[in-house]
C-alpha atoms as one frame of an Amber mdcrd trajectory, in Angstrom:
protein
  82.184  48.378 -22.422  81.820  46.686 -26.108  79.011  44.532 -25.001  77.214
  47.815 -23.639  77.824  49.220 -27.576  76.505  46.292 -29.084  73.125  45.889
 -26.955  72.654  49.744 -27.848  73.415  49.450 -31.566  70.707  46.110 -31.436
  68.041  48.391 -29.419  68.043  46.563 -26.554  68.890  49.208 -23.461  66.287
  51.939 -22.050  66.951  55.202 -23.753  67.497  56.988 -21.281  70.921  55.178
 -20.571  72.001  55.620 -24.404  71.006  59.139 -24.425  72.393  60.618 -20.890
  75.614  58.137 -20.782  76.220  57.626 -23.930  75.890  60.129 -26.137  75.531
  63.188 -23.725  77.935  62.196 -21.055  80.352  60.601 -23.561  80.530  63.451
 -25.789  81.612  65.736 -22.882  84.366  62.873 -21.366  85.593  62.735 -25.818
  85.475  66.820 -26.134  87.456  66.748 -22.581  90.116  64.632 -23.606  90.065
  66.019 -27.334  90.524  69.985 -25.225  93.719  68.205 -23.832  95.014  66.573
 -26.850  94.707  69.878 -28.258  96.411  71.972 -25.806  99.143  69.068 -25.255
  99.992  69.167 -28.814  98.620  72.054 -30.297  96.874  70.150 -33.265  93.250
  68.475 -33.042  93.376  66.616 -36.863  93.571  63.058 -34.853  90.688  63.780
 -32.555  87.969  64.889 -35.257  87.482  61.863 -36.966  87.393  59.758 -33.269
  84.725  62.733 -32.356  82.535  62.419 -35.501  82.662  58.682 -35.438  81.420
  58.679 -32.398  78.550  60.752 -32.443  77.505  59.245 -35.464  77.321  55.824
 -33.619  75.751  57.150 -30.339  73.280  59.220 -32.607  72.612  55.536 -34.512
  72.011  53.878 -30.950  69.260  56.385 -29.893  67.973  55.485 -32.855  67.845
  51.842 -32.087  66.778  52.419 -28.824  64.436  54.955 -28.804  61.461  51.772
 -28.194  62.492  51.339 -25.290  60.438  53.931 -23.339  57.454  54.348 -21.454
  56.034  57.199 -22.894  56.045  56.462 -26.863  56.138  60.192 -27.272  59.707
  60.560 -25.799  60.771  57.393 -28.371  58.836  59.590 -31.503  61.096  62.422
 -30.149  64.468  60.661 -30.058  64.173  59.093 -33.188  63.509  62.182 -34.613
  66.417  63.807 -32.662  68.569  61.180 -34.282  67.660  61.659 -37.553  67.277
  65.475 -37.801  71.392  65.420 -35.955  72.422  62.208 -38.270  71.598  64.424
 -41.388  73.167  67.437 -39.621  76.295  66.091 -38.794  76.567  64.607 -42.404
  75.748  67.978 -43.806  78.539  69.494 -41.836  81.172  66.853 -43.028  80.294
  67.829 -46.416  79.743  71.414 -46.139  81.941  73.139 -43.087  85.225  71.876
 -45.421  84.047  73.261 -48.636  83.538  76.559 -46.922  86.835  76.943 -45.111
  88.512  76.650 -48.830  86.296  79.144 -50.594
């Protein structure tokens, strides 16, 4: 499972795999287990950071990957995708906390 990572974060597997496995499919198996966690022991403080880390590094692999496509369109499309929800996510790390404590 590491060596899959790794060839994603060096932009060497189709982006279709890093999209739809990894980031889309992933996310839903992490929010899954996080929904548990949560339930289980009514607290979710260990699961955010696990969460955010990884979309951060599935959002970096799209990135990485988005060459690796027929249509150079759909890589000019994922790249932005990763950017535009790289900056988001940041934003939200910086901004959703300030705004709870106002």
């Amino acid at each position: 499972m590491l060596n899959i990572w790794q060839q994603a974060f060096k932009g060497q597997l189709p982006l279709w795999r890093v999209f739809w496995l990894g980031h889309v499919l992933g996310y839903f198996i992490l929010m899954t287990i996080s929904a548990l966690i949560t339930l289980a022991l009514n607290t979710d403080i260990f699961f955010k950071p696990t969460l955010l880390l990884f979309i951060l590094l599935s959002v970096y692999a799209i990135y990485k990957c988005s060459a690796n496509v027929e249509k150079k369109f759909l890589g000019k499309l994922a790249k932005s995708y990763a950017v535009l929800m790289g900056f988001l996510y940041i934003v939200g790390i910086i901004t959703i906390p300030i705004a709870l404590y106002l």
